[in-house]
C-alpha positions in Angstrom: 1.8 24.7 -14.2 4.7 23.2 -15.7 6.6 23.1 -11.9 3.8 21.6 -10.8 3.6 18.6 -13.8 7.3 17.7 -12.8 7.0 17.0 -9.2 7.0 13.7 -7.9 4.2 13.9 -5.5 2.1 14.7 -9.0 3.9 11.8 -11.5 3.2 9.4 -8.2 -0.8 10.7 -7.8 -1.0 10.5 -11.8 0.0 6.6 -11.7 -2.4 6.1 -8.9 -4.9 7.3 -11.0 -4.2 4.9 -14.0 -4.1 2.1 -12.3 -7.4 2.9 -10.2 -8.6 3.7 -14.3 -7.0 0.0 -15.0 -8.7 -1.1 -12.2 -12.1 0.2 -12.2 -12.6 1.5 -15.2 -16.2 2.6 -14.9 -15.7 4.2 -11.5 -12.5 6.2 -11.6 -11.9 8.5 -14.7 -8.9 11.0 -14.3 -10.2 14.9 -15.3 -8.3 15.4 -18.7 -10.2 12.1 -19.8 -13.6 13.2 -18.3 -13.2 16.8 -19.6 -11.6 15.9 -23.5 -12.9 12.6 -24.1 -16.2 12.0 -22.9 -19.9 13.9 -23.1 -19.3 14.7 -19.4 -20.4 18.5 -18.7 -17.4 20.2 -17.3 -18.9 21.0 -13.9 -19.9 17.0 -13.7 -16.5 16.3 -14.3 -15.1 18.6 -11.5 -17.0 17.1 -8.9 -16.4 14.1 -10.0 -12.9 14.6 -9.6 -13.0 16.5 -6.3 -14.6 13.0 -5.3 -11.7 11.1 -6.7 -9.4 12.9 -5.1 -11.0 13.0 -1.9 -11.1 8.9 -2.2 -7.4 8.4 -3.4 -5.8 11.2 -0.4 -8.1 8.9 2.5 -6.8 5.9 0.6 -3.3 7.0 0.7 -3.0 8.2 4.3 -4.8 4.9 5.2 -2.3 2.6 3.8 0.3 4.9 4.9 -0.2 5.0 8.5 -0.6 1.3 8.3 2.5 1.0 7.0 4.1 3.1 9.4 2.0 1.2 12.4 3.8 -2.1 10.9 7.2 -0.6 10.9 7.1 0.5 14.1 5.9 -2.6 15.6 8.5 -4.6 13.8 11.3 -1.5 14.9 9.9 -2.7 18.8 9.7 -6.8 17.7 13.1 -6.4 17.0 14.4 -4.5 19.5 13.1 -6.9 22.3 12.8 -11.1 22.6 9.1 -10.9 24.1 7.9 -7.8 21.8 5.7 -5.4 23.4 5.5 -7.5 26.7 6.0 -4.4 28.7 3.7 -2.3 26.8 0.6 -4.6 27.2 1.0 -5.3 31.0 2.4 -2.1 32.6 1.1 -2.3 36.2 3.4 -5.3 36.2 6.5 -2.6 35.2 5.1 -0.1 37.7 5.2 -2.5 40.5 8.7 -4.0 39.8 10.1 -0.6 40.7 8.1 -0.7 44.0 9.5 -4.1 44.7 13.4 -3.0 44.7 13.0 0.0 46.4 14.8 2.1 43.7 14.1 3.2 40.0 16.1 1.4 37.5 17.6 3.4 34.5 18.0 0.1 32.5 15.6 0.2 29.4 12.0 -2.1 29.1 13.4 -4.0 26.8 17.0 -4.7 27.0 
């Protein structure tokens, strides 16, 4: 228990919850607060909280992927002058190599 009160990914989730608490404060209600503090039944409370946690991990990955999506496409924007222009017409790639007659080794976007 005490390991698991230390780690980051559990001080990071337990601000999440306060400021979803700050947020909503009618909607999301973290378990010690359900459990010690209200006239929730304790079985309520737990799947109440399986709920909230359920919410707050799609959440997460959501705004996590988008974040990564963003990177990347700013990684590719400024890697190339016209981003992506190979990557959204790439019969027009395919049929430059059959136009020289050989296969060049030089890079999409350099």
């Amino acid at each position: 228990m005490r390991a698991h009160v230390n780690s980051r990914w559990f001080i990071f989730y337990r601000k999440v919850e306060r400021l979803l608490q700050v947020l909503m404060p009618s909607t999301f209600i973290p378990l010690y607060t359900m459990v010690t503090f209200s006239r929730i039944r304790y079985h309520e409370a737990k799947l109440r909280w399986h709920w909230q946690k359920k919410v707050i991990n799609k959440g997460l990955f959501f705004f996590g992927t988008l974040i990564a999506m963003g990177s990347t496409y700013l990684f590719l924007c400024s890697m190339s002058l016209r981003p992506l222009h190979y990557f959204r017409r790439p019969w027009e790639w395919l049929t430059s190599f059959q136009k020289t007659g050989r296969v060049s080794l030089q890079t999409p976007w350099s």
